[in-house]
VOGU-3710 file (C-alpha; in Angstrom, 3 decimals, decimal comma):
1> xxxxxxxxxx> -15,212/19,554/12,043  -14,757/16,646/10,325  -15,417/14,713/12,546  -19,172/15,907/13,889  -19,917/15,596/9,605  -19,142/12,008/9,385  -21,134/11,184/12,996  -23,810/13,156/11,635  -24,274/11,737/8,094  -23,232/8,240/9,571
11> xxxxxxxxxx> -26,160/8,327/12,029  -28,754/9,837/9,710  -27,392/6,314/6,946  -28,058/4,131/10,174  -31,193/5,615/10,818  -32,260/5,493/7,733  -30,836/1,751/6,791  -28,199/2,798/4,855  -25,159/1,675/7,065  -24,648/-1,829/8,405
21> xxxxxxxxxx> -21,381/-1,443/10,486  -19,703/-4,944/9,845  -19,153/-7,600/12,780  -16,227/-6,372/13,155  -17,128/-2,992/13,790  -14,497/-2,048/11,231  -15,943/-0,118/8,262  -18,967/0,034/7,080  -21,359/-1,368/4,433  -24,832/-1,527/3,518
31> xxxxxxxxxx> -27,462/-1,678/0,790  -28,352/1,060/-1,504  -30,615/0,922/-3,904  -29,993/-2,501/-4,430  -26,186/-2,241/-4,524  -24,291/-3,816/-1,958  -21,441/-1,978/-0,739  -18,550/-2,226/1,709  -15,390/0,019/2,451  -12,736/0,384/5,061
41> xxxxxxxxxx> -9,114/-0,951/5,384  -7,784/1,595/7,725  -5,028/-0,857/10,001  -4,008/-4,142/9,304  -7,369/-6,034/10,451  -9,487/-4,110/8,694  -7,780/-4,033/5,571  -6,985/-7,636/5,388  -11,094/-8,313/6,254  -11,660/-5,974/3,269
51> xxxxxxxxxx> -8,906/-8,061/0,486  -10,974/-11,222/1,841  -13,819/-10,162/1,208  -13,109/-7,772/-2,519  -13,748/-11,258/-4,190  -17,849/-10,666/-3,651  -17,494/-7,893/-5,585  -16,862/-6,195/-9,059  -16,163/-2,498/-8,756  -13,342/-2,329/-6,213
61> xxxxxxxxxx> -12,246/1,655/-5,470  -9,190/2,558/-3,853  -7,784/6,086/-2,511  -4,424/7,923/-2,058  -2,503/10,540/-2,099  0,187/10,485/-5,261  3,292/9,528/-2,911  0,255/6,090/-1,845  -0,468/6,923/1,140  -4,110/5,511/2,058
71> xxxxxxxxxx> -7,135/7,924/2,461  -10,135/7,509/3,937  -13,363/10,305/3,967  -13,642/10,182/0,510  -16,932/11,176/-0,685  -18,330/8,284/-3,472  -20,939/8,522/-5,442  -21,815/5,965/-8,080  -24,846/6,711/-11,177  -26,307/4,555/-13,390
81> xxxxxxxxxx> -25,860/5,206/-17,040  -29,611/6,890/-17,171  -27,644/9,593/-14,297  -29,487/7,698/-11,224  -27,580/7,835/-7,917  -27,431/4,742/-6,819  -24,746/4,590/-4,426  -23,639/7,649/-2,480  -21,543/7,638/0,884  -18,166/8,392/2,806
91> xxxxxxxxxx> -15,604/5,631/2,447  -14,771/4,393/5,784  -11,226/3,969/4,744  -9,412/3,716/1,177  -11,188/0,712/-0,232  -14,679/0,931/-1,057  -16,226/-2,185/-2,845  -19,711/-2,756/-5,098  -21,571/-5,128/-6,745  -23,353/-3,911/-9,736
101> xxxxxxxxxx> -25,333/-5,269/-12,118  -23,461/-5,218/-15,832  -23,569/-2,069/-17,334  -21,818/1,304/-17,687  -21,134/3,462/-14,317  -20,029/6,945/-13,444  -17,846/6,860/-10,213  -17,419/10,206/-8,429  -15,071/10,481/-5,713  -14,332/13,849/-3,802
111> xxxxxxxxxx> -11,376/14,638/-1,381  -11,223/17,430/0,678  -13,194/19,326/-1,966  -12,005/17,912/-5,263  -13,380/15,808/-7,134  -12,462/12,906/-9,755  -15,175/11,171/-12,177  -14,265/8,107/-13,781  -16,144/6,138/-16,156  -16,093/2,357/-15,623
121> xxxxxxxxxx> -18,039/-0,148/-17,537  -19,087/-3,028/-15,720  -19,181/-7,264/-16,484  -17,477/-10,037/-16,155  -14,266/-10,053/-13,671  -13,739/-6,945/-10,847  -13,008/-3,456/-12,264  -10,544/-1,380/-10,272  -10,066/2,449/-9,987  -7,670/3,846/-7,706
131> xxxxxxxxxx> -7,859/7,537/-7,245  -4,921/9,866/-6,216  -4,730/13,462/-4,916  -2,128/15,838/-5,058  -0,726/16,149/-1,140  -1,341/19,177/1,117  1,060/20,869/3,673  -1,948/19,053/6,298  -1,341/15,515/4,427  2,428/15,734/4,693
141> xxxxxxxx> 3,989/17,375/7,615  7,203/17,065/6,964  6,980/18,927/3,913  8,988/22,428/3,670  5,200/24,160/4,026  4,228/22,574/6,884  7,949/23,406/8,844  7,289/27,146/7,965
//
């Protein structure tokens, strides 16, 4: 189910000039509303392309569950102070990086339902935010749960 979500929304961003899959074709990134934007990391290429790259910008976002382990599907949505979307899209992996103009931010990122909002003012040097989510029986199956 998952699944047909993401190819739907991913082909409505392309058609619609939101997406730019990267040379790679690991991750994805793009312009909205005049932010730039890139996420991914899931394997060892594509995260290493993504540290080489988290220099360009200054809001870098990163997602796990509380024992680390990486998620990716995370709904992000970033709003200018004034409570404009300016940014909203499904992280391609568990880094998602911006570049904003100076200023104060509200980050919303949503995991299989939940959601976190942050507050993160923006200027000189990269801000980062790493959001964590409690673990499900489907996250972890090795946990007693899942064995039942």
């Amino acid at each position: 189910m998952k699944l047909q979500i993401w190819c739907g929304v991913s082909a409505m961003a392309v058609l619609l000039g939101f997406v730019v899959p990267t040379a790679s074709g690991q991750g994805q990134g793009g312009t909205q509303s005049g932010v730039t934007f890139l996420s991914g990391g899931v394997g060892e290429d594509s995260a290493a392309q993504i540290q080489a790259r988290a220099n360009e910008f200054n809001l870098k976002l990163l997602f796990t569950l509380v024992e680390g382990n990486y998620l990716s599907d995370v709904g992000v949505a970033i709003r200018d102070s004034g409570g404009r979307t300016l940014v909203e899209q499904v992280a391609d992996g568990p880094f998602f990086l911006a570049k904003l103009p100076p200023g104060s931010y509200t980050v919303a990122a949503t995991y299989e339902g939940k959601t976190q909002t942050r507050k993160v003012n923006i200027g000189g040097g990269q801000r980062t935010e790493q959001f964590r989510w409690a673990s499900t029986s489907a996250d972890n199956p090795t946990s007693a749960e899942a064995r039942k």
